[in-house]
N, C-alpha and C positions, 0 to 999 in steps of 0.2 A: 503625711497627715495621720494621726492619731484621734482614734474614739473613746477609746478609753473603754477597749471588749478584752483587750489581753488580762493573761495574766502574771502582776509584775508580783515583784517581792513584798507581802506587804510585813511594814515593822510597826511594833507597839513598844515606841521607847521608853520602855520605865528607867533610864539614864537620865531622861529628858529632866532640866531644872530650873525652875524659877529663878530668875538673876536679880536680885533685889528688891525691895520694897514697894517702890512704887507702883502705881497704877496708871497708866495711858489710857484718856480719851479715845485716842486715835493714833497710835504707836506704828511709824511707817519709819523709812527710808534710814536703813543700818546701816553704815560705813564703816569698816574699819583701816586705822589710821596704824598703818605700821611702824611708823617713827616713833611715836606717840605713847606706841602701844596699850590705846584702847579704841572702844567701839563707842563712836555718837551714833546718837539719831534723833528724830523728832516727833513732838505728839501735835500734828496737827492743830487740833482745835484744841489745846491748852491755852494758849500755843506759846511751845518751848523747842529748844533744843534739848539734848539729852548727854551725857558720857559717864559711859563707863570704864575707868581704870581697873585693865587687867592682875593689876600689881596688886593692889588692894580692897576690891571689888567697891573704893564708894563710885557713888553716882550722884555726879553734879548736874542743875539744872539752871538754865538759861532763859528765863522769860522774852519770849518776842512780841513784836510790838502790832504786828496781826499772823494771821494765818500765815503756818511755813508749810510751801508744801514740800520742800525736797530739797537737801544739801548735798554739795558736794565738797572733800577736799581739793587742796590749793596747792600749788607750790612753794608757798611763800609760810606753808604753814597753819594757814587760818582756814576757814570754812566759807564756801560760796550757799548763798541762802536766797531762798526762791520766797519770794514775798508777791501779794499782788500789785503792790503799788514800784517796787522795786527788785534788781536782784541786788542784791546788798552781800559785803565781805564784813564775818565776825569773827574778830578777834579771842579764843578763849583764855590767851595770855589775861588780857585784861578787862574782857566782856563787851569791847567796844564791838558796835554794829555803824557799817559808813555804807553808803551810797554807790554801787558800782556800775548800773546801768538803771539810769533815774527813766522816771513818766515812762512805762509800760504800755501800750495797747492794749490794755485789761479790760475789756466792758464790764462793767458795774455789774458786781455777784459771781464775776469769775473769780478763781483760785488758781493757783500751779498744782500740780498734782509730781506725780511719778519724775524723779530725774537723772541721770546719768553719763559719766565722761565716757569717753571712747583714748583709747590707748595714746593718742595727740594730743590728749588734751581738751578738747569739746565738749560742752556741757548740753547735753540731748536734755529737753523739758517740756510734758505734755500741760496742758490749761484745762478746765473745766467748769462748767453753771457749777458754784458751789451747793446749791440744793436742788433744782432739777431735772441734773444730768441729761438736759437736753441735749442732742448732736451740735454743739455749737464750739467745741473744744479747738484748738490749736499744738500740733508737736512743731517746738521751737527748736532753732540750734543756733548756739551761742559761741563764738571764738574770739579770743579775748576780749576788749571791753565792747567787742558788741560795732552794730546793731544787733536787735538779736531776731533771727531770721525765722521768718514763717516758712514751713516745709510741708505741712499737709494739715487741711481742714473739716469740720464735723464731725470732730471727736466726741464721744459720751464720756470715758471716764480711761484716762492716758497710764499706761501701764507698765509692767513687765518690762523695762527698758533694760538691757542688757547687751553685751556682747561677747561672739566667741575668741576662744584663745587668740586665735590669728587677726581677730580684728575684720576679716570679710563677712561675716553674719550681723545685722543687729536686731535684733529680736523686742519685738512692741507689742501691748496689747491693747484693743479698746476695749474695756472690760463688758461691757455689755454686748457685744460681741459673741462674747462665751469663747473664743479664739485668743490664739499666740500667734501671731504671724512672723517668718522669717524672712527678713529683709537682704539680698545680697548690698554689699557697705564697701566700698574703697575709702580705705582711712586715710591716703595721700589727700584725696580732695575733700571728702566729708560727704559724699554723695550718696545716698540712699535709693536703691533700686525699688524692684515691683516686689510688692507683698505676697509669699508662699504662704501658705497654711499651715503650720507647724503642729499643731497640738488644737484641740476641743475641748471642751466644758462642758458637763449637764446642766441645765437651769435648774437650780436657783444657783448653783455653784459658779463662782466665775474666776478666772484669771486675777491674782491680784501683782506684788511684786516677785520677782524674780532675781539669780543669782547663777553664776556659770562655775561650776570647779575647774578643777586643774585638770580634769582629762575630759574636757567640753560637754557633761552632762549639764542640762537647766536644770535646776531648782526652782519651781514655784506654790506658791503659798496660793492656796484655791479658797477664796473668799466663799463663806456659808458652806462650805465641805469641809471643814475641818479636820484638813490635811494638806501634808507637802507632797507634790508632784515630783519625780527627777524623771527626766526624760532625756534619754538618746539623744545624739546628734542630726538623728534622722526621724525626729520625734518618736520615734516609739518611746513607750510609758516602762520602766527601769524600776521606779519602786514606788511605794506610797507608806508613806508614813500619820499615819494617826496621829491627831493631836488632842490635848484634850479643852481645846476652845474650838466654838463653830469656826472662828472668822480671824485666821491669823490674815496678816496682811503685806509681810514680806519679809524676806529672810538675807542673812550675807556671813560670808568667812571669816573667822578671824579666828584671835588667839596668837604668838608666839610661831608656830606650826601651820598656821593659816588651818586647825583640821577642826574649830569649832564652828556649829552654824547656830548663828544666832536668828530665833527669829521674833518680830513683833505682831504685837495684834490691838484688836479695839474693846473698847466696853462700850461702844457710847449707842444711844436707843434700847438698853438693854432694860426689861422689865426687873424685881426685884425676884422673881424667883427664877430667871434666866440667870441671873448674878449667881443666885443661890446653886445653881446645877451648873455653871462654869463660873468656880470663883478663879480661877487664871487668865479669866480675861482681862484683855488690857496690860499684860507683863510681859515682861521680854524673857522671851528660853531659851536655854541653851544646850546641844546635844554633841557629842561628838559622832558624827554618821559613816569614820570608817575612808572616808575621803576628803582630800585638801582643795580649797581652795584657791583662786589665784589675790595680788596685789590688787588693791583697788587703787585705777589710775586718778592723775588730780589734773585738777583745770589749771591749763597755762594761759597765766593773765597775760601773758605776750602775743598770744596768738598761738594756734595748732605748732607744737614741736616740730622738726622733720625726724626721720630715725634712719 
């Protein structure tokens, strides 16, 4: 477990760059798409999908038809999209949005929040009271078309979902919490063990999303600290990097090299002179930190792969 008394490396990326134009409400859940070669993601409360091609930096957007909270890539190509009323597959060949696991047990004013595959295949996805974050949340998990299965309840706000290289760690946070917990994870069955303490928060700072490299450090984006966390395997605190937004909200690899981390944040509740002393909020940036990345796995609409 980690307090956050060490002292790590800390960096002040003046590399660090604004990737486009746009501004995000609520700018979450990066993915990048190695086939594809670029990076989606979503703004929440726009609410859209996002991508950016690395080839030629535009950035296309996708209007959704409510609240997204979290995509994942497919095998098939297309995008798996967490909606409250449904999880639905979006095509960006041609924009089409269809139906893939209909009438949700969503109580009225809940969201999806936080989501993420595991190495098989499985789409890991927390719920939450969309305004307030009462303990009333849900971490689901989903293997091919479903049911989709309830695995732990009275969540506040579902987080951090990640896992390490090997696939036996999966890493969650309930943001209000102020905690990262480590999960041990058998990926043959999709079982999720007892929660370790991985890593802490100071209040008002909290755990937001998360990202693992290629030599199993976490990356996480500390909501209202306005900074990225990388932390050890054994959570000790590795570096911290300064950002120049209070409230990035989650980060991931990509690039060619898998060695860029891209990361998002929010603008939204923001006063006008809050805008005015982080005009960055709500843009997605981009650094290269010196370390790679791994694949981001994709949901197998068949069912959990074997390997």
């Amino acid at each position: 477990m980690n307090h956050i008394t060490a002292s790590p490396m800390l960096d002040t990326p003046h590399a660090l760059q604004r990737v486009g134009t746009q501004t995000d409400i609520l700018g979450e859940c990066p993915l990048w798409d190695d086939t594809a070669q670029c990076l989606y993601w979503v703004d929440i409360r726009l609410p859209a999908i996002r991508r950016l091609c690395h080839a030629t930096g535009e950035v296309n957007t996708w209007p959704m038809p409510e609240l997204v909270g979290s995509i994942a890539l497919v095998d098939d190509g297309r995008l798996l999209v967490a909606l409250p009323s449904q999880i639905a597959l979006f095509d960006p060949a041609n924009g089409a949005l269809s139906v893939f696991v209909p009438s949700l047990p969503m109580p009225e004013g809940h969201r999806f929040n936080d989501g993420r595959c595991d190495a098989r295949g499985r789409f890991w996805v927390g719920s939450m009271h969309n305004i307030t974050r009462a303990p009333e949340g849900t971490l689901f998990c989903l293997e091919g078309a479903g049911p989709l299965k309830a695995v732990r309840h009275g969540i506040c706000i579902p987080n951090s979902l990640a896992f390490s290289p090997s696939g036996d760690t999966l890493y969650f946070a309930d943001s209000l919490h102020y905690r990262i917990y480590a999960h041990p994870y058998a990926p043959e069955t999709g079982l999720m063990g007892e929660a370790q303490v991985f890593a802490e928060s100071a209040p008002p700072a909290f755990p937001d999303g998360s990202a693992v490299d290629a030599e199993g450090f976490v990356w996480n984006a500390e909501f209202n600290g306005g900074r990225l966390l990388r932390y050890a395997p054994d959570g000790s605190l590795d570096r911290v990097m300064a950002l120049p937004v209070d409230r990035p909200t989650c980060c991931a690899f990509g690039g060619p090299d898998l060695d860029i981390l891209y990361i998002t944040s929010t603008s939204q509740n923001m006063s006008e002179a809050e805008r005015l002393a982080h005009p960055m909020a709500g843009a997605l940036m981009a650094i290269h930190p010196g370390v790679r990345g791994l694949p981001e796995p994709r949901f197998a609409l068949n069912g959990p792969r074997s390997e």
